[in-house]
N, CA, C and O atoms as a GROMACS GRO file, in nm:
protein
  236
    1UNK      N    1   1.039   2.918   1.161
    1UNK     CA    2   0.954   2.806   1.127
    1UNK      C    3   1.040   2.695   1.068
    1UNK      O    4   1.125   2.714   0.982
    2UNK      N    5   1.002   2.540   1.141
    2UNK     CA    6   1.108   2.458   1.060
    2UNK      C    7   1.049   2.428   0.938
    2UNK      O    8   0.937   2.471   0.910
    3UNK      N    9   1.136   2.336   0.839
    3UNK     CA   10   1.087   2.279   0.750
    3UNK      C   11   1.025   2.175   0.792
    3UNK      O   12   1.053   2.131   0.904
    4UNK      N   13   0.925   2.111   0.711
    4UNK     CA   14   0.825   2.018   0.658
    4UNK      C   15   0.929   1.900   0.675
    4UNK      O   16   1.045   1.941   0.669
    5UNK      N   17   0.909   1.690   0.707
    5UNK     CA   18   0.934   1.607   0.676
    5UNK      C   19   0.916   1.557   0.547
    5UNK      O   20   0.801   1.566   0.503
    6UNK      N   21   0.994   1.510   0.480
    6UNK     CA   22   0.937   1.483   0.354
    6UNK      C   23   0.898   1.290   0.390
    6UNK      O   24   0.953   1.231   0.483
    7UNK      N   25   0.804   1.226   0.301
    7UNK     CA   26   0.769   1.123   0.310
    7UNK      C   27   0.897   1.041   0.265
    7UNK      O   28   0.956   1.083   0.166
    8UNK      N   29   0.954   0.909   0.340
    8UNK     CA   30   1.016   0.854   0.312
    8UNK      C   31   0.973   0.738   0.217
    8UNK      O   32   1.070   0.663   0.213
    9UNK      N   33   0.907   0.704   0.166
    9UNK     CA   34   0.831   0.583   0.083
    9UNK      C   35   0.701   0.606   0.014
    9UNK      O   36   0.620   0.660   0.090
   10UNK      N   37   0.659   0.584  -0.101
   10UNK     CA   38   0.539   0.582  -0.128
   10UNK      C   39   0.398   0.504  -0.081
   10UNK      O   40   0.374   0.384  -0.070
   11UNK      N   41   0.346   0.578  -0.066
   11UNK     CA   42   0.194   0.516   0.030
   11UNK      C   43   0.125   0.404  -0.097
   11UNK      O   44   0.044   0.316  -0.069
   12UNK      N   45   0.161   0.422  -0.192
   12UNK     CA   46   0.105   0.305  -0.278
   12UNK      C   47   0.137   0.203  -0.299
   12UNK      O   48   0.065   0.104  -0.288
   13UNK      N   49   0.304   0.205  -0.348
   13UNK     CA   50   0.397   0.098  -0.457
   13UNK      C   51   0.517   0.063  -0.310
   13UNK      O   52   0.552  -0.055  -0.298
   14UNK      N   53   0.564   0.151  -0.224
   14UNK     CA   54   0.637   0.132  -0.105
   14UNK      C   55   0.782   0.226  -0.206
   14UNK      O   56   0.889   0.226  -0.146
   15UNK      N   57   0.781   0.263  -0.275
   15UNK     CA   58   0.897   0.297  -0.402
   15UNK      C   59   0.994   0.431  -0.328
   15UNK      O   60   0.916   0.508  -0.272
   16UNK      N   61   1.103   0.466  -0.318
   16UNK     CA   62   1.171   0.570  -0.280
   16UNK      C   63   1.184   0.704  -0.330
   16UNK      O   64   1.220   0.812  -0.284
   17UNK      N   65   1.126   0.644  -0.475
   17UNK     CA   66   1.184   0.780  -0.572
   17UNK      C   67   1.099   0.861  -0.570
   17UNK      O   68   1.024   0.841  -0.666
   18UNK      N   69   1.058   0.972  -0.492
   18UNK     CA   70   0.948   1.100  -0.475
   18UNK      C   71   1.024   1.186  -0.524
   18UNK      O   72   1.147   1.180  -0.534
   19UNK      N   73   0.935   1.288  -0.565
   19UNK     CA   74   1.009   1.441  -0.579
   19UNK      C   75   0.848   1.531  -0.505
   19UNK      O   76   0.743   1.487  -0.458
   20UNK      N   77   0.891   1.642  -0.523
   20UNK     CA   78   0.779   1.706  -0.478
   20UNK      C   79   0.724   1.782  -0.592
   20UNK      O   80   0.793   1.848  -0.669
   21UNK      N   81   0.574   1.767  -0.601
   21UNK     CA   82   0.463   1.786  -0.713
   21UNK      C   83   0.435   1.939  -0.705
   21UNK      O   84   0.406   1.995  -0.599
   22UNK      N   85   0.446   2.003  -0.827
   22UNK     CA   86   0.392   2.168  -0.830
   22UNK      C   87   0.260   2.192  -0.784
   22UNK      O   88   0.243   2.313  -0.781
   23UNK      N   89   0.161   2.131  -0.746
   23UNK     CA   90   0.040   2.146  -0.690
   23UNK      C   91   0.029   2.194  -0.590
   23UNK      O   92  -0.081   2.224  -0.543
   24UNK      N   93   0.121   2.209  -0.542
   24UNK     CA   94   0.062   2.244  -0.383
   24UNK      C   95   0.151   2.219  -0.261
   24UNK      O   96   0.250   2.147  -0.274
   25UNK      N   97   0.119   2.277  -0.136
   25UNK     CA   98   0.209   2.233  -0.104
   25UNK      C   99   0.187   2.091  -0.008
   25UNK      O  100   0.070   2.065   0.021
   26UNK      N  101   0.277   2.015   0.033
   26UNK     CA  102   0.279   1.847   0.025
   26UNK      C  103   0.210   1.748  -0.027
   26UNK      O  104   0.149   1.653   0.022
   27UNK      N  105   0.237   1.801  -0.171
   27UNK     CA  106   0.214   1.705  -0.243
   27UNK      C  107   0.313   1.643  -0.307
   27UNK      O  108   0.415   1.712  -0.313
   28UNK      N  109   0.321   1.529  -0.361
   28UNK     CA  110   0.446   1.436  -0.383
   28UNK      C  111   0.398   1.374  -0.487
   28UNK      O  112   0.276   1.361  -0.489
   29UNK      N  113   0.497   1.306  -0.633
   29UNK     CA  114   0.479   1.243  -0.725
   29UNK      C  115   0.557   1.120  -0.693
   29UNK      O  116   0.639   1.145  -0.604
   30UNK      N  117   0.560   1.007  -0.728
   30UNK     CA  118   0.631   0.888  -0.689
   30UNK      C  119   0.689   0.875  -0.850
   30UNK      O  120   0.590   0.882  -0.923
   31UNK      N  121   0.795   0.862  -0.919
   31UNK     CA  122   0.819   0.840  -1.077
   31UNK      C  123   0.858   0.706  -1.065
   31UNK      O  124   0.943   0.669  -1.146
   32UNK      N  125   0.804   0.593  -0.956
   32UNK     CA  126   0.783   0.440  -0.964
   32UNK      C  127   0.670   0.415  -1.056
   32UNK      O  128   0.671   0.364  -1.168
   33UNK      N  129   0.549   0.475  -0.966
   33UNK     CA  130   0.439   0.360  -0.993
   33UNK      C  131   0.388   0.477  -1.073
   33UNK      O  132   0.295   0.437  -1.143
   34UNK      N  133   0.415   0.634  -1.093
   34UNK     CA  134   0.362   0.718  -1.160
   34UNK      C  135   0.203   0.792  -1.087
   34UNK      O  136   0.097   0.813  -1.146
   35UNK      N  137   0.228   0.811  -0.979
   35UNK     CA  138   0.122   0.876  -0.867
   35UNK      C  139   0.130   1.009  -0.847
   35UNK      O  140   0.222   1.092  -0.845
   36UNK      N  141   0.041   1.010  -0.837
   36UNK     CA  142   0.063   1.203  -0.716
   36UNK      C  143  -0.016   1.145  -0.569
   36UNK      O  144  -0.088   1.046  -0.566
   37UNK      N  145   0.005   1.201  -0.494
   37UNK     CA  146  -0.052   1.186  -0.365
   37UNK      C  147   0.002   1.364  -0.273
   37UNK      O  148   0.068   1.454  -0.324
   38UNK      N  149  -0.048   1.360  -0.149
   38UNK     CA  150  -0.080   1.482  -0.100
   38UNK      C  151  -0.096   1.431   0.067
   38UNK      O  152  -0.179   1.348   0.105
   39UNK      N  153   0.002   1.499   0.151
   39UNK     CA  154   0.001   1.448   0.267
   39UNK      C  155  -0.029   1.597   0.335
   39UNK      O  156   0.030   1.699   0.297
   40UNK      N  157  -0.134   1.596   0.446
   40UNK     CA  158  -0.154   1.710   0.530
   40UNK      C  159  -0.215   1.639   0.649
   40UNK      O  160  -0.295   1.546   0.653
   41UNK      N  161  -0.128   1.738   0.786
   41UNK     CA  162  -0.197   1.736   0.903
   41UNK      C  163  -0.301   1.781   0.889
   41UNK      O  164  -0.335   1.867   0.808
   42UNK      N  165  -0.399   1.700   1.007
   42UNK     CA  166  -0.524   1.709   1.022
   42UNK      C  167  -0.530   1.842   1.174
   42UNK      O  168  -0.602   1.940   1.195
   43UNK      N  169  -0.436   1.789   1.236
   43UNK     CA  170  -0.461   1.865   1.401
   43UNK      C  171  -0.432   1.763   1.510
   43UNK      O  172  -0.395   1.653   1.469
   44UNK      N  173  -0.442   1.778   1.626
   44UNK     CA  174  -0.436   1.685   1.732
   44UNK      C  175  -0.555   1.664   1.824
   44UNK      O  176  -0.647   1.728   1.875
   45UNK      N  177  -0.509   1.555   1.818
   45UNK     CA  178  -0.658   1.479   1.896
   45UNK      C  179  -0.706   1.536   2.013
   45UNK      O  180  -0.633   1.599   2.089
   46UNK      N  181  -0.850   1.514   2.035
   46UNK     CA  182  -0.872   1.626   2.193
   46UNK      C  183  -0.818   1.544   2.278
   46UNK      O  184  -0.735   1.602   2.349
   47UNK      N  185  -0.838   1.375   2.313
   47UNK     CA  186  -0.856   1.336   2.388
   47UNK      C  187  -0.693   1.330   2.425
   47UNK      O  188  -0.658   1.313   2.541
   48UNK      N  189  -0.624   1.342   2.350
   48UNK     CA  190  -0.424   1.370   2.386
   48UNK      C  191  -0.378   1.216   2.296
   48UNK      O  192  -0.438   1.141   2.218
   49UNK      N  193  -0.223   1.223   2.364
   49UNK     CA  194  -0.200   1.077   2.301
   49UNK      C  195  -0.180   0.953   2.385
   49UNK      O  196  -0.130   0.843   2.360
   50UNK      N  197  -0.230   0.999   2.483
   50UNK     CA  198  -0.255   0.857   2.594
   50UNK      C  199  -0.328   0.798   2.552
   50UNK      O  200  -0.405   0.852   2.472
   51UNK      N  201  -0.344   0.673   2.580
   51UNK     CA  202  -0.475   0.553   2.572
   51UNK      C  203  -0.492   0.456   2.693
   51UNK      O  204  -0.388   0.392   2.710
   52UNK      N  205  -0.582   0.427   2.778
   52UNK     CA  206  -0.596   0.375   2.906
   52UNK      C  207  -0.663   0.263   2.826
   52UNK      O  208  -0.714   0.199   2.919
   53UNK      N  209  -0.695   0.200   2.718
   53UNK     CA  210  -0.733   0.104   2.684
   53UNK      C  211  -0.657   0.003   2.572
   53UNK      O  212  -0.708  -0.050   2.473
   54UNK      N  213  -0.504  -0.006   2.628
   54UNK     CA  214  -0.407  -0.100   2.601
   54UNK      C  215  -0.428  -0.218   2.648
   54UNK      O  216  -0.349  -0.303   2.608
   55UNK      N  217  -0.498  -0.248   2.708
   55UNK     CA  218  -0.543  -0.379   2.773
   55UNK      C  219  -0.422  -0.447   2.901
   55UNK      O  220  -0.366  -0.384   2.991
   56UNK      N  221  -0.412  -0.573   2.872
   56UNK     CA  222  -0.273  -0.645   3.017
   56UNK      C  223  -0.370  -0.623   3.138
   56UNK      O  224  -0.489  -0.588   3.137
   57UNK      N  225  -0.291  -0.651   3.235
   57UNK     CA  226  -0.340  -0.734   3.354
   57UNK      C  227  -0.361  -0.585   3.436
   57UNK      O  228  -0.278  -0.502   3.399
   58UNK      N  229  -0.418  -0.556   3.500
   58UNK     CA  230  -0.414  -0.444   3.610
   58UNK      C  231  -0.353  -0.483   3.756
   58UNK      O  232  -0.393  -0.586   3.810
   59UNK      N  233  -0.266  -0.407   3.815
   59UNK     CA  234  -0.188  -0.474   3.913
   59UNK      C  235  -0.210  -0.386   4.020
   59UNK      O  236  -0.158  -0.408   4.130
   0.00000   0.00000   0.00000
């Protein structure tokens, strides 16, 4: 199993300095702005990751 990405920036303040929070797992403290936050996959979409409704000219 690989490891986890860790977040490169804070989702609040934009700040670098994370560590990872004893709560749980991916959760993250920022010691910028003084946050906790918590990042988890949801799953993947049914419909895939195509989109036929990018719009442009049809040729």
């Amino acid at each position: 199993m690989s490891e986890r990405a860790a977040p490169f920036y804070c989702p609040y303040c934009g700040d670098e300095d994370l560590r990872p929070n004893e709560t749980g797992h991916g959760a993250w403290e920022c010691a910028a702005c003084n946050r906790a936050f918590q990042l988890k996959f949801l799953g993947l979409l049914a419909r895939g990751a195509a989109r036929n409704d990018v719009g442009g000219d049809e040729i």
